[in-house]
C-alpha positions in Angstrom: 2.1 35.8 21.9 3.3 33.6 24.6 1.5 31.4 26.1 0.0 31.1 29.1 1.6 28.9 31.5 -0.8 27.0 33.4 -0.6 26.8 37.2 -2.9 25.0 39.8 -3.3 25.7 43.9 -0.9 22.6 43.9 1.7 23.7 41.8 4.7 24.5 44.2 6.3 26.8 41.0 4.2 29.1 40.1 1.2 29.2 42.6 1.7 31.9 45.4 -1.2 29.8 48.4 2.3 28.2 50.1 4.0 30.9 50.2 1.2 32.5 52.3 2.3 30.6 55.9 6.2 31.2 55.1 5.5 34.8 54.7 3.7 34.7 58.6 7.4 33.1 59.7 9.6 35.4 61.3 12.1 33.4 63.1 15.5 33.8 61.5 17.0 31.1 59.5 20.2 29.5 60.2 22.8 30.2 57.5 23.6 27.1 56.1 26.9 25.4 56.8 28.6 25.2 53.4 32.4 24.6 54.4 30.7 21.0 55.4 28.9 20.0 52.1 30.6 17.0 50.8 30.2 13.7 49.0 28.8 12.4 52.3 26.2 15.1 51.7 24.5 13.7 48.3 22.0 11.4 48.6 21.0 8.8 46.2 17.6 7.6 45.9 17.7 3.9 44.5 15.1 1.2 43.0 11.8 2.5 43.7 12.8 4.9 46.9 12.0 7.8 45.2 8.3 7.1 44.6 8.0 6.2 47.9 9.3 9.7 49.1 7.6 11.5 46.1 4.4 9.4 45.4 2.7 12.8 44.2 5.1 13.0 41.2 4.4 9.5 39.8 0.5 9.1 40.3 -0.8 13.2 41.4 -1.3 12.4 45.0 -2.3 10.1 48.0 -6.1 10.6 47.9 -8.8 8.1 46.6 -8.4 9.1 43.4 -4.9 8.3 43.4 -5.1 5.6 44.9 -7.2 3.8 42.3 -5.3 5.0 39.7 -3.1 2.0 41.2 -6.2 -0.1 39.7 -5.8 1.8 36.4 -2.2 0.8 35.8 -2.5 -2.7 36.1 -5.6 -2.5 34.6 -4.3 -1.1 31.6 -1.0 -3.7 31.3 -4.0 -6.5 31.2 -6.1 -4.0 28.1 -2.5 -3.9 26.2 -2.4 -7.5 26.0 -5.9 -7.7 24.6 -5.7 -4.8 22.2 -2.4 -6.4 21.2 -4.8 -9.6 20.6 -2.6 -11.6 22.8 -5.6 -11.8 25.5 -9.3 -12.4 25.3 -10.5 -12.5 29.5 -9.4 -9.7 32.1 -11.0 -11.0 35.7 -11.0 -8.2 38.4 -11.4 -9.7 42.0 -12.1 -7.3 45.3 -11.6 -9.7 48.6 -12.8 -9.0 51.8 -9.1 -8.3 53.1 -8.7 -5.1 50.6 -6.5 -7.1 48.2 -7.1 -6.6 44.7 -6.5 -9.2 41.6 -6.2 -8.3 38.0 -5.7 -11.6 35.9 -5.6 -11.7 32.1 -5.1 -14.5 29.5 -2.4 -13.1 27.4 1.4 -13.6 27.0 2.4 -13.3 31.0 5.6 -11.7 31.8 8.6 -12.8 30.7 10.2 -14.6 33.6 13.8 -15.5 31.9 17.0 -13.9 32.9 17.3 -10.6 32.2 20.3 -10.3 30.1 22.0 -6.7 31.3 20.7 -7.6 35.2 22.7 -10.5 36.2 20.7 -12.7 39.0 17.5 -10.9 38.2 14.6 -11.9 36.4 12.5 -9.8 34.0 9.6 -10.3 35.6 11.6 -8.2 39.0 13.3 -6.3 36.9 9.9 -4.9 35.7 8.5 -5.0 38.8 11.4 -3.3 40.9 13.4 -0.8 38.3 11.3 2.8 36.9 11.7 2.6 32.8 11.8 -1.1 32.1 9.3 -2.5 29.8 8.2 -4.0 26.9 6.6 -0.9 25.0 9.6 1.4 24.2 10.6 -0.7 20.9 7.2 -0.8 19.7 8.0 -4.5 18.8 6.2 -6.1 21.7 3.3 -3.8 21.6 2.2 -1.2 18.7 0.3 0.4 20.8 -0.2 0.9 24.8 -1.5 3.2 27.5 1.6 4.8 27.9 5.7 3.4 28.8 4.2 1.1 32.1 7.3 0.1 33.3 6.6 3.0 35.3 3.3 2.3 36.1 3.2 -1.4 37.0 6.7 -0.7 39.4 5.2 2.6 41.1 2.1 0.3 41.8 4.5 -2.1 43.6 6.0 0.7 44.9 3.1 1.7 47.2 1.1 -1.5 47.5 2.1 -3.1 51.4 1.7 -6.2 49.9 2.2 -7.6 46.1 2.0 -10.7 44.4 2.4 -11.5 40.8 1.4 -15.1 39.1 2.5 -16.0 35.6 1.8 -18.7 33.3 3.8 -19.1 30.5 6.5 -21.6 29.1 4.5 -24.6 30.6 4.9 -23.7 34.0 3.0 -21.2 36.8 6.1 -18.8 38.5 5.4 -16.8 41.8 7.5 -13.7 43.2 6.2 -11.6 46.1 7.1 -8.0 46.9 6.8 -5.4 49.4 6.8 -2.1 49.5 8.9 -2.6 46.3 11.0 -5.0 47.7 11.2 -8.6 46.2 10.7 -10.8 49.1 12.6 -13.8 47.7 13.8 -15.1 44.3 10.9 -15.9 41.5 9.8 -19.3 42.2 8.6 -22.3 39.4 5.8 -24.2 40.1 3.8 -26.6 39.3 3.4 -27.6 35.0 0.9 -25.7 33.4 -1.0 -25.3 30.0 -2.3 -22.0 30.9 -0.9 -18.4 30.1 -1.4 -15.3 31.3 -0.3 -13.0 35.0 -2.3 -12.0 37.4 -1.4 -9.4 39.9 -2.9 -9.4 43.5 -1.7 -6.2 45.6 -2.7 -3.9 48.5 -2.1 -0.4 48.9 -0.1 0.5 51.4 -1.1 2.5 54.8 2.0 4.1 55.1 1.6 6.5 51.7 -2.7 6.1 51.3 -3.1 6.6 55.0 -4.4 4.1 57.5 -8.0 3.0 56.5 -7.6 3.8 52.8 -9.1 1.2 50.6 -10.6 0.9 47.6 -14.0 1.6 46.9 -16.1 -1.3 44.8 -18.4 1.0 43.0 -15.3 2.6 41.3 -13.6 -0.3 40.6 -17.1 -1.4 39.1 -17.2 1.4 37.2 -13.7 1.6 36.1 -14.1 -1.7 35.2 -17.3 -1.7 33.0 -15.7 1.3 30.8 -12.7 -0.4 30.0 -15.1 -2.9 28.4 -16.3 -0.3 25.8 -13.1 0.4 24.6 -11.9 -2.7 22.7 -14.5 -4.8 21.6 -12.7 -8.0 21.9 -12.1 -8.0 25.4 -14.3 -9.5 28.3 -14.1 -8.1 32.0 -15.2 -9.9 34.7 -15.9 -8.4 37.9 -16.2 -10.0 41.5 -16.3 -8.6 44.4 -17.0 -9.8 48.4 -20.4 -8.8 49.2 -19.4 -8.2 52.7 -17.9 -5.0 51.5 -20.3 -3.2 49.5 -22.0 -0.8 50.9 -24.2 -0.1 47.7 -26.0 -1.3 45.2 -23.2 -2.7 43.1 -23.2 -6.0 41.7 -20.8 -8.6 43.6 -20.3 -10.2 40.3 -21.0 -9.1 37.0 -19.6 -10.1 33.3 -19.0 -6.6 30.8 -18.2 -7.6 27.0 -20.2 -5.2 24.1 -19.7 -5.5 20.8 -20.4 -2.3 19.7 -18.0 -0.6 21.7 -18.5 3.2 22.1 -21.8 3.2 20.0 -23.4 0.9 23.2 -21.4 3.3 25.7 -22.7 6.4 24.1 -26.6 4.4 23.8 -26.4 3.9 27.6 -24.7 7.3 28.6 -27.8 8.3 26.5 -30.9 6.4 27.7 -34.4 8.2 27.6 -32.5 11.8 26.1 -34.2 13.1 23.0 -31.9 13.2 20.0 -31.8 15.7 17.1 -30.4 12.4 14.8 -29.3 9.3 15.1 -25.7 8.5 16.4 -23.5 8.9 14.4 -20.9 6.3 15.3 -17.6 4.6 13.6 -14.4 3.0 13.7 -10.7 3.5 11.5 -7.7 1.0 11.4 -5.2 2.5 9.3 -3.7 -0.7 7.4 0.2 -1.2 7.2 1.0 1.0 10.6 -0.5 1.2 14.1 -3.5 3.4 14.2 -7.2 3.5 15.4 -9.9 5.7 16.0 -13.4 4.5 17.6 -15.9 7.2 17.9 -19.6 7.3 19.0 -21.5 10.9 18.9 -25.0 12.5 19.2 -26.8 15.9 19.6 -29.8 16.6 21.8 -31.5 20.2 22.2 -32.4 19.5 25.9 -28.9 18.5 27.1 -27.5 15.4 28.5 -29.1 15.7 32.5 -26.9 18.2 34.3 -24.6 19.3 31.2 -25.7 21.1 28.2 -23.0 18.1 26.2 -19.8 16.3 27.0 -16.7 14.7 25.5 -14.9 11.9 27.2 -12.1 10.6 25.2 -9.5 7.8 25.8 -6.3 6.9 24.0 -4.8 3.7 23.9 -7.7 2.6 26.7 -6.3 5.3 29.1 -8.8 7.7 30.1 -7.7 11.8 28.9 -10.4 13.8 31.1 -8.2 16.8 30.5 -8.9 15.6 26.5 -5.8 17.1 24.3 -5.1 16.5 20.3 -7.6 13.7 19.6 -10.7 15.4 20.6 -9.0 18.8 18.8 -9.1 16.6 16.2 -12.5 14.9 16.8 -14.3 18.4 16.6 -12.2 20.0 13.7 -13.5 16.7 11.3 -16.7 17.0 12.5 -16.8 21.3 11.7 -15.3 20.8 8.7 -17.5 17.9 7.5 -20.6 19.9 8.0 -19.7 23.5 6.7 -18.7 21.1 3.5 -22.5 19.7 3.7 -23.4 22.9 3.8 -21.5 24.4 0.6 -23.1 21.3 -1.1 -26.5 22.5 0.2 -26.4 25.9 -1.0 -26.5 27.1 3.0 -24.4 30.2 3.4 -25.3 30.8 7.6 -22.5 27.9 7.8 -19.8 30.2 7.7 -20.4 31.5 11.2 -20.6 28.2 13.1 -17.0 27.2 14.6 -16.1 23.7 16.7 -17.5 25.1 19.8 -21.5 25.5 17.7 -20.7 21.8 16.8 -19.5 21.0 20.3 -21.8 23.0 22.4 -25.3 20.4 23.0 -23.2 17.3 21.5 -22.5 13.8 23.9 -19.0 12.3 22.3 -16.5 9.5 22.7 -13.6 9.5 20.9 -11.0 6.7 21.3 -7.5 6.4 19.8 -4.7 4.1 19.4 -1.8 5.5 18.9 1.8 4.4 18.5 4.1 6.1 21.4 1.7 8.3 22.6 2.5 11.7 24.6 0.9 12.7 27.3 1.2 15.7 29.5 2.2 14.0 33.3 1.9 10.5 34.5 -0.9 10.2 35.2 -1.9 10.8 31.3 -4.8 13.2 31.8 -4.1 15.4 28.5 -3.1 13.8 25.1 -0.1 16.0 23.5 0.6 14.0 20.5 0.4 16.2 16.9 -0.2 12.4 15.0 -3.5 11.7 17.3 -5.0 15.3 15.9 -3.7 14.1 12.1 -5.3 10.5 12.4 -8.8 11.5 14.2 -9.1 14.2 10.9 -8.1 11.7 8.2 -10.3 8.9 9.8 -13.5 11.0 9.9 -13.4 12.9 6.8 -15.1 10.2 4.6 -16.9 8.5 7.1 -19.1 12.1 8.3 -19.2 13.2 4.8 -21.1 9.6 3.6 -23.6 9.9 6.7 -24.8 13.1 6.2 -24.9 12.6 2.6 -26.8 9.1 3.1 -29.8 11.1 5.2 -30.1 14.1 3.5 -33.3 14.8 6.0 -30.9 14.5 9.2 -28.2 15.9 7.7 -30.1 19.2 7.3 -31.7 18.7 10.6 -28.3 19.0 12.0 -27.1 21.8 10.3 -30.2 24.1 11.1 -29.3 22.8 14.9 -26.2 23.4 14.5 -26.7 27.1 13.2 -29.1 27.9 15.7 -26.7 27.3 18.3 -23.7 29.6 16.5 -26.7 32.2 16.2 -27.4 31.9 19.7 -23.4 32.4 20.3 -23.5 35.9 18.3 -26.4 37.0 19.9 -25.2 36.1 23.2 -22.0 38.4 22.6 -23.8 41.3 21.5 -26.4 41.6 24.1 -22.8 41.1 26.7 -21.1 44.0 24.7 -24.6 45.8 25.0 -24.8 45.1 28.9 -21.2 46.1 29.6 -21.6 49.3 27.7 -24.4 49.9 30.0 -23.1 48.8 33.1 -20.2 50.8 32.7 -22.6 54.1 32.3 -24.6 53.1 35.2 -22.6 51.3 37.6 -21.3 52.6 40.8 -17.4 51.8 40.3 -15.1 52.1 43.0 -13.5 55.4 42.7 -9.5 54.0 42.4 -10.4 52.1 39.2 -8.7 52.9 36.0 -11.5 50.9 33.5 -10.7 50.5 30.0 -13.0 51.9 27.5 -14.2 49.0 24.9 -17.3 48.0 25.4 -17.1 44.6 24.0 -16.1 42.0 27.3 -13.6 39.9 25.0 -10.1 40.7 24.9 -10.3 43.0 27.9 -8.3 42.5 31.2 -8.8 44.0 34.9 -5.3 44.0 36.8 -5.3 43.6 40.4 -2.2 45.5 41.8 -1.0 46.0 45.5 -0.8 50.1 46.1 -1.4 53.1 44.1 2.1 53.5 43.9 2.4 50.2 41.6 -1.4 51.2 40.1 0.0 54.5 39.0 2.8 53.1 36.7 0.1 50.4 35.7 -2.2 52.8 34.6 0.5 54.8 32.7 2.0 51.2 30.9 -1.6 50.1 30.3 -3.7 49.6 26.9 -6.2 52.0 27.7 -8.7 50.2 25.5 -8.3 47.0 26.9 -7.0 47.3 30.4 -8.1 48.2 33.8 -6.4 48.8 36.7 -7.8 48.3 40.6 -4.8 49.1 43.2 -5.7 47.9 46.6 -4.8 48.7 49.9 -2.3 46.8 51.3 -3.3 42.7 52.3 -7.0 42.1 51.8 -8.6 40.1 54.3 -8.2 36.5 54.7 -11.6 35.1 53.7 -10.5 32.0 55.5 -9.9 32.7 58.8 -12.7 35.5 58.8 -16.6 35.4 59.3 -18.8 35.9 56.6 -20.0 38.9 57.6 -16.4 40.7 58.3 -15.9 39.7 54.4 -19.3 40.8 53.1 -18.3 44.4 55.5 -14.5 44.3 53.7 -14.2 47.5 51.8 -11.5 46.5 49.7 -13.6 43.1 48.8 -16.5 45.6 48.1 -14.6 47.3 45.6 -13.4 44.8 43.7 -17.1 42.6 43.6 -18.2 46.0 42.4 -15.4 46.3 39.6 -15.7 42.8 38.8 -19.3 43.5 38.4 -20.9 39.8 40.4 -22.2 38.8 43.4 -20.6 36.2 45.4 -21.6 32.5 46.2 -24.4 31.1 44.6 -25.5 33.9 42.8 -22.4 34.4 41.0 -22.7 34.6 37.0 -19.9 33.7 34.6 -21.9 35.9 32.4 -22.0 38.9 34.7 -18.2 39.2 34.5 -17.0 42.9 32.9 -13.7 41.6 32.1 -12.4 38.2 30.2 -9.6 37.5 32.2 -9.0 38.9 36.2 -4.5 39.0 36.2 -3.4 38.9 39.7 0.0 41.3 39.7 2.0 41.5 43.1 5.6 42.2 43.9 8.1 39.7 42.9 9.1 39.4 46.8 7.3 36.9 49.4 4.9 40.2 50.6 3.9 40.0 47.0 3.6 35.9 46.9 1.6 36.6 50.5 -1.2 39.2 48.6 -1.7 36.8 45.9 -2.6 34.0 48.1 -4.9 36.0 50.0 -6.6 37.1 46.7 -6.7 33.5 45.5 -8.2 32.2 48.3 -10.9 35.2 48.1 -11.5 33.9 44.0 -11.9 30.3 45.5 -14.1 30.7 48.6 -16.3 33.4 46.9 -16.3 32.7 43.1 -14.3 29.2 42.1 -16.3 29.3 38.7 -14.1 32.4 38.1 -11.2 29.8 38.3 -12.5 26.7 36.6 -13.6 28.9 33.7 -9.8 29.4 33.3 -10.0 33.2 33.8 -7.8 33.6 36.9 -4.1 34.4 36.2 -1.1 35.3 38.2 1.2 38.3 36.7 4.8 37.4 36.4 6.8 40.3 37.1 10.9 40.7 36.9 12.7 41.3 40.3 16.1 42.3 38.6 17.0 44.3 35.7 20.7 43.8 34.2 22.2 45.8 31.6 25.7 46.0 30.0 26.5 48.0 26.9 23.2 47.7 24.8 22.1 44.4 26.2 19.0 44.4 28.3 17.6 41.2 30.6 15.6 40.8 33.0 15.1 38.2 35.9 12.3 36.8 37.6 14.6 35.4 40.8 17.8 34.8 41.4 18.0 31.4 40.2 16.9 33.1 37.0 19.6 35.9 37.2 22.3 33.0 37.9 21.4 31.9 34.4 21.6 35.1 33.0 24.7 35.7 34.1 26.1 32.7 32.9 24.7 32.6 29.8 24.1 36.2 28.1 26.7 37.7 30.2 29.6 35.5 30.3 32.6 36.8 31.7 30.9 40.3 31.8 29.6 42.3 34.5 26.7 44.0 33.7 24.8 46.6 36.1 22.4 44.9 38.1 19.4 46.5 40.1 16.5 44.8 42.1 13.5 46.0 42.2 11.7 46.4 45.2 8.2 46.8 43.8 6.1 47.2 40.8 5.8 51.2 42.3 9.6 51.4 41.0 9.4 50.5 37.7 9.3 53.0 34.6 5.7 52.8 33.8 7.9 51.2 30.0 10.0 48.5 32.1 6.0 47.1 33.5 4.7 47.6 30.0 7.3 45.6 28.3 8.3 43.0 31.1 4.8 42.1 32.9 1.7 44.1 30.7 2.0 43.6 27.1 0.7 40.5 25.7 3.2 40.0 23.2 5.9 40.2 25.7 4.6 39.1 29.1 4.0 35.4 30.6 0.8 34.8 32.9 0.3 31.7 34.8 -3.3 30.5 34.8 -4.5 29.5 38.2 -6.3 25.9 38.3 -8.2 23.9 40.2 -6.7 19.8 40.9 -9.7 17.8 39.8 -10.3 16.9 43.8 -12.0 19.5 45.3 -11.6 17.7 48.8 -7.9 18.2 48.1 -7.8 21.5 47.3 -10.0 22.6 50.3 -7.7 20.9 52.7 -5.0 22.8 51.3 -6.6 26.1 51.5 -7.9 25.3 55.2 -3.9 24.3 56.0 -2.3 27.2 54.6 -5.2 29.7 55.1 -7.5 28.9 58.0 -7.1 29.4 61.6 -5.3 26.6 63.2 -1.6 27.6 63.3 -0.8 23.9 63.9 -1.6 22.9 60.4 0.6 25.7 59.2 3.3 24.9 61.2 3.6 21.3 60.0 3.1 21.9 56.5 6.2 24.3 57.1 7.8 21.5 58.8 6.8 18.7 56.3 7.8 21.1 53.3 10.5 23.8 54.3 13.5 22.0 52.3 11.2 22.8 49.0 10.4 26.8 50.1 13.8 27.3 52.0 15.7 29.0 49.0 12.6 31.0 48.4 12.8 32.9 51.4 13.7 36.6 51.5 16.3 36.8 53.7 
């Protein structure tokens, strides 16, 4: 089956929300003037101009949380030196002018001539080129949060103002940049015994916005967890009182020598605990490799969560978590139902990872050689080794602690049980209540519902017409899919009262189907269907109805959306055939490929659909409908909601003005999307 490709409200490929103001654009556009394109015509983006022009691509935005992920690059170039045991002291300094220091102890940055960059130091050739570093080769580090010769050069990239100090070789050396621009040569100063670099820099107004700085509770807190991650390292923090406006400490000194166990034991504080912690560390001798780990269970949750995982690789935080804490839960799972053969307890074969998971707090921290991340900003670990290392590096450790408390160790089981038991039970009496909703409910009279009464596994289509719902019902899994056509564009929740939504007839229906209420009352657990598919034309009409629905999901149910259950059909706009071959195309960029790849020098028949009304109820089936065949794009939320709403309120809400310059700022992305 393939898999679902995942989209977000940001994502310009697959998510239809900018398309919604383009579609509302009606003056012509000028035909572009191709006899003139020349070499004049290409531009070259040099050094560090293209993060400047792009910043979004190299750290996921401009807002706050972007911009102290500046703090988290350098931040982690100072935690590579100690992990690599080169440095014992990582000072963090906040002044009253917005300037931020990192300093470490460790090696500093080479500051010799760079041997393939004649007149240039390596110290600017770190600082000024994308990909230069010392943690390809693996020979300088074994293991680091990531390639950062990005990170370190983007930072200069966007800081107004940076300076970088190094002590190394018996001397202290000085370059300043900005806007990442050296400002003069690197400079030798005075004799010195000391080593290490420190890096003082300032974000820039121009790319943060005027005003932007950072905030000293983050940095505090950004700070302090670093701290738990290697034991070896001390962080001190100091800040200028005169700019907090909390109850952070101006100075404060973070070094624990139990790493993640004291994390997870303050994280923890006051929560009743089903056993102790069960907590641990793993170097693999003879080859880089580490796993630190720090877990407990508690049957009244952890405050507002019923448990959590944070997980971290090579320092760098993985909020989206990835292959580590894959691997983190399969030990742990498979460690236990092995207790449990041992036990003579035969209810183990029902519990799965998410039972283990489900009212557990975790850490889990990796180092890794070359590690793979999905996107800069490193929020989801992708490596296959991380998954192999976190199961081999737990296996004895889990099985000798429950087999060193044989009294916790069945305490923990019976929890553990309880809560797959719980899991069944909880299915059954869904399957139960969607049987009997779907006797008693009032659904709206155009929907097509599918006939299991179990909630997993089934699917509710939302097309545009009854044209397009009338093949869709024919191309359909009865069992498993429903179809809802709706009339025409819904109403833009944005731009519209609450009452004219709650009033909307076509809303109505679709609550109805869906079977929740809106707002605060809505229930994950009220949901008839397990996924909600979005399936418009493949034209900008289509593009137009998706972003209305979207922004109907958001503003009314976002949970529907951060449970992952939102998706965006992909349907083909051409068909192309020649002797027995059959392809289809999503666009024409798609179709150019096609052309020049499966149909070389031929010239197949080509049609273009102009709606999903037009397609053999087979074509849908096989090109948008069956999950063997199709593609979906899951629709995500970006982790800032404050982002996201000022996207929805530009492209969907009633000032024109904000539409009109986000087509101005962004029309050289969209302009080869348009139908013209």
């Amino acid at each position: 089956m393939t898999t679902p490709a995942q989209s977000s409200l940001f994502d310009d490929a697959l998510s239809p929300v900018p398309a919604a103001p383009l579609a509302q654009s009606h003056e012509p556009r000028p035909a572009a003037n191709t006899s003139s394109y020349s070499a004049k015509d290409i531009e070259v983006l040099e050094g560090l101009e293209p993060v400047r022009k792009r910043p979004g691509m190299y750290i996921g935005g401009t807002d706050e949380r972007a911009l102290h992920h500046l703090f988290a690059e350098v931040l982690d170039n100072a935690m590579d030196e100690a992990v690599a045991r080169h440095a014992r002291l990582i000072e963090v300094t906040l002044d009253g002018e917005g300037f931020l220091t990192v300093k470490d102890d460790g090696r500093g940055i080479p500051v010799d001539p760079h041997p393939n960059y004649p007149g240039k130091s390596a110290l600017e050739v770190i600082m000024t080129m994308l990909h230069s570093g010392g943690k390809f080769s693996g020979k300088a580090y074994e293991t680091s949060g990531g390639l950062h010769g990005v990170g370190v050069s983007v930072v200069n990239a966007l800081s107004e103002r940076l300076d970088v100090t190094v002590w190394r070789d018996g001397f202290q050396y000085h370059q300043s940049f900005s806007r990442g621009k050296p400002l003069g040569k690197i400079e030798r100063g005075e004799p010195s015994k000391k080593k290490g670099t420190a890096i003082r820099f300032k974000p820039d107004d121009e790319i943060f916005g005027e005003g932007a700085t950072f905030k000293p509770a983050r940095l505090y807190r950004m700070a302090r967890s670093k701290a738990y991650l290697f034991r070896g390292v001390e962080i001190r923090w100091s800040c200028d009182p005169e700019i907090i406006r909390d109850q952070t400490a101006a100075t404060a000194t973070f070094h624990f020598p139990g790493g993640l166990a004291d994390f997870l034991a303050e994280r923890t504080a006051g929560i009743a605990t089903v056993t102790e912690t069960f907590a641990g560390r793993v170097e693999r001798e003879g080859e880089a490799g580490a796993v630190e780990w720090a877990i407990t269970w508690s049957p009244a949750g952890f405050g507002d969560a019923d448990g959590f995982m944070q997980s971290y690789c090579n320092t760098v935080p993985t909020p989206e978590g990835g292959t580590h804490e894959a691997g983190f839960r399969a030990a742990l799972t498979r460690g236990l139902r092995a207790y449990a053969d041992l036990a003579g307890e035969k209810r183990a074969g029902i519990v799965t990872a998410e039972d283990v998971a489900a009212q557990a707090g975790g850490l889990i921290s990796v180092f890794v050689r070359n590690p793979e991340f999905q996107g800069q900003t490193k929020e989801r670990l992708s490596s296959s080794d991380a998954q192999r290392l976190v199961e081999t590096a737990l296996r004895d450790p889990f099985d000798h602690w429950l087999t060193a408390s044989p009294k916790a160790a069945r305490t923990l089981l019976d929890f553990v049980i309880e809560r797959a038991e719980e899991r069944l039970k909880r299915r059954k009496d869904k399957e139960v209540a969607r049987a009997s909703a779907t006797r008693k409910l009032r659904l709206p009279g155009k929907l097509a519902d599918c006939s299991g009464d179990a909630t997993d596994g089934t699917e509710l289509f939302i097309v545009e017409g009854d044209s397009a719902g009338g093949s869709a019902k024919q191309a359909r899994n009865r069992r498993t899919q429903a179809i809802l056509p709706l009339r025409g564009k819904i109403l833009n929740v944005a731009s519209s009262t609450g009452g004219k939504a709650a009033e909307n007839i076509e809303l109505g229906n679709l609550m109805l189907a869906l079977g929740v209420s809106g707002g605060s009352r809505f229930n994950e657990d009220d949901l008839r269907y397990e996924r909600v598919i979005i399936m418009t034309d493949a034209d900008v009409d289509g593009a137009h109805i998706a972003s209305l629905l979207i922004t109907f999901f958001y503003r009314t149910m976002p949970g529907l959306i951060r449970s992952g259950r939102l998706f965006l059909a992909l349907p083909p706009l051409y068909r192309l055939s020649h002797g027995g071959t059959v392809e289809y195309a999503r666009d024409d960029a798609h179709r150019e490929e096609l052309l020049a790849t499966v149909f070389k020098g031929k010239k197949p028949e080509t049609s273009r659909f102009k709606g999903l009304g037009e397609m053999m109820p087979a074509q849908l089936k096989e090109t948008t409908m069956e999950p063997t065949k199709r593609t979906l794009a899951r629709v995500t939320l970006p982790r800032s909601e404050e982002a996201v709403e000022d996207l929805v309120e530009t492209l969907m809400g009633r000032k024109a003005e904000l539409r009109f310059r986000f087509i101005q700022e962004n029309a050289e992305f969209a302009a080869g999307d348009l139908d013209v």
